[in-house]
N, C-alpha and C positions, 0 to 999 in steps of 0.2 A: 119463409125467412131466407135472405137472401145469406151466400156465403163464399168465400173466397179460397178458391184451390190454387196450395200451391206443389212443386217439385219435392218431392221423400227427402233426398240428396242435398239438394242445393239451398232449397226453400224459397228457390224462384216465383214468383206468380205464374200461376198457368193460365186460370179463368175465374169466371161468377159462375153458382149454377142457386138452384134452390132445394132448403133442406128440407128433408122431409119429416114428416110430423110423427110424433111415436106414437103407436097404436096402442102401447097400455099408457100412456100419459096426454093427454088434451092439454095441450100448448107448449108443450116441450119438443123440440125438436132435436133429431139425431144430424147430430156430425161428426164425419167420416175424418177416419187420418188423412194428413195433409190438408184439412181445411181447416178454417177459420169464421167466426163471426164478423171478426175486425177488417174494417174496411182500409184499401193501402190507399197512400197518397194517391194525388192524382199524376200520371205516369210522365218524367220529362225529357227530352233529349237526353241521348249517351247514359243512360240511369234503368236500371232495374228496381224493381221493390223485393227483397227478401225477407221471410219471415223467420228469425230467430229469438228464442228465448222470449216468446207471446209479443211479439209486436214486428212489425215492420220496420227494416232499416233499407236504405239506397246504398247500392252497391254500382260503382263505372259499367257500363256495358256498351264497348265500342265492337262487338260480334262481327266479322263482315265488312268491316270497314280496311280500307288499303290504306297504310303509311308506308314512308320509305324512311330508311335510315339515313340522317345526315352525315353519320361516318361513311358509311359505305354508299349509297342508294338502294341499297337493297330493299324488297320489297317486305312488309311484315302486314301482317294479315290478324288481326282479333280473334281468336276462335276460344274464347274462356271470358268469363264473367270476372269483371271485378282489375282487367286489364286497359289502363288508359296510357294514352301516348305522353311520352315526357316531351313536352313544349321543345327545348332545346335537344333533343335526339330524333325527334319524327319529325315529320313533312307529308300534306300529302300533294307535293310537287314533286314529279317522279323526274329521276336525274335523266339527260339528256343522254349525256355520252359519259365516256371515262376519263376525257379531259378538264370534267367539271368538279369542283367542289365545292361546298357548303361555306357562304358567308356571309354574316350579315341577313339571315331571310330567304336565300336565296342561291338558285346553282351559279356559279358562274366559272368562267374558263380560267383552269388553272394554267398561269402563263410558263410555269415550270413544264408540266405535261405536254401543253405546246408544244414548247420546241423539243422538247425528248421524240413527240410523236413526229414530228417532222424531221429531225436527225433520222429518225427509226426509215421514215419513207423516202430518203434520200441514200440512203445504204440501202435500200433494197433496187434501188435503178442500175448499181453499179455491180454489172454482171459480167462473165467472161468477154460476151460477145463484143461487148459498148466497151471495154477496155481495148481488143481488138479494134473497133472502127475507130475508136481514139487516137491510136498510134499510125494508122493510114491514112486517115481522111480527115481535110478541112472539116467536115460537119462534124465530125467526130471530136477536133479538137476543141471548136466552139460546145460543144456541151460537155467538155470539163472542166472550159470558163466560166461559165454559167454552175455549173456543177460546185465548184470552190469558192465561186460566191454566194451563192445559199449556202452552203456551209461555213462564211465567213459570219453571213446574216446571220445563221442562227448562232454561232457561239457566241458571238456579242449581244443577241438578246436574254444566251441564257447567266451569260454573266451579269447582266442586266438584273434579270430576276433574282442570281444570288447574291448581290449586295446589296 
């Protein structure tokens, strides 16, 4: 007689095995804890079969599977039974960069971050030295023209993006 092992704990399916027959009874067969006669559904995507309270129920089982968060992109990882991904909070499109966020489906470039990150790497060129060659030399002066221009570009894009 065939029989169906599952987990003490969880009552997860483990396996089949076959039960053995009792030696003071001819046609009775001995089953062991955690098994069962009752056969589980047949097994489907993202699904476990659990046995509670004499039967089988389906519990989510995304074990090992990688999503990312669409607040954050952080990565979240399955490692417990009975855990599925909320449609609008998971992805498993992993975010590109830190300029990106979640819209509509998908990363896309947040135009606010943009220009923050570009402000950010236009304040890092302007060092002792480059203020120095600024104030002596022709090259020096054209790259604070150029300099006050991208920084003109970006505040009107980022007023741009806040209205």
């Amino acid at each position: 007689m065939k029989i169906y092992n599952y987990d003490g704990e969880t009552g997860e399916y483990l396996s089949s095995s076959t039960a053995t027959e009792s030696p003071l009874e001819r046609g009775v067969y001995l089953i062991p804890a955690n098994a069962t006669d009752i056969k589980p559904p047949s097994k489907s995507k993202n699904s476990a079969h659990i046995f509670i309270d004499g039967e089988w129920a389906s519990s989510p089982d995304y074990r090992g599977e990688v999503y990312y968060s669409t607040e954050t992109g952080s990565q979240v990882t399955s490692i417990s039974l009975g855990w599925e991904p909320v449609e609008d909070s998971h992805t498993t499109k992993k975010k590109v960069d830190e300029l990106t966020t979640w819209e509509n489906g998908d990363w896309v470039i947040d135009a606010d971050k943009e220009v923050i990150s570009g402000i950010l790497a236009l304040e890092g060129e302007v060092t002792p030295r480059r203020i120095r060659e600024a104030l002596i030399s022709e090259s020096g002066r054209a790259w604070v023209e150029n300099l006050d221009k991208d920084i003109q570009k970006l505040r009107t894009n980022l007023s741009k993006a806040v209205t």
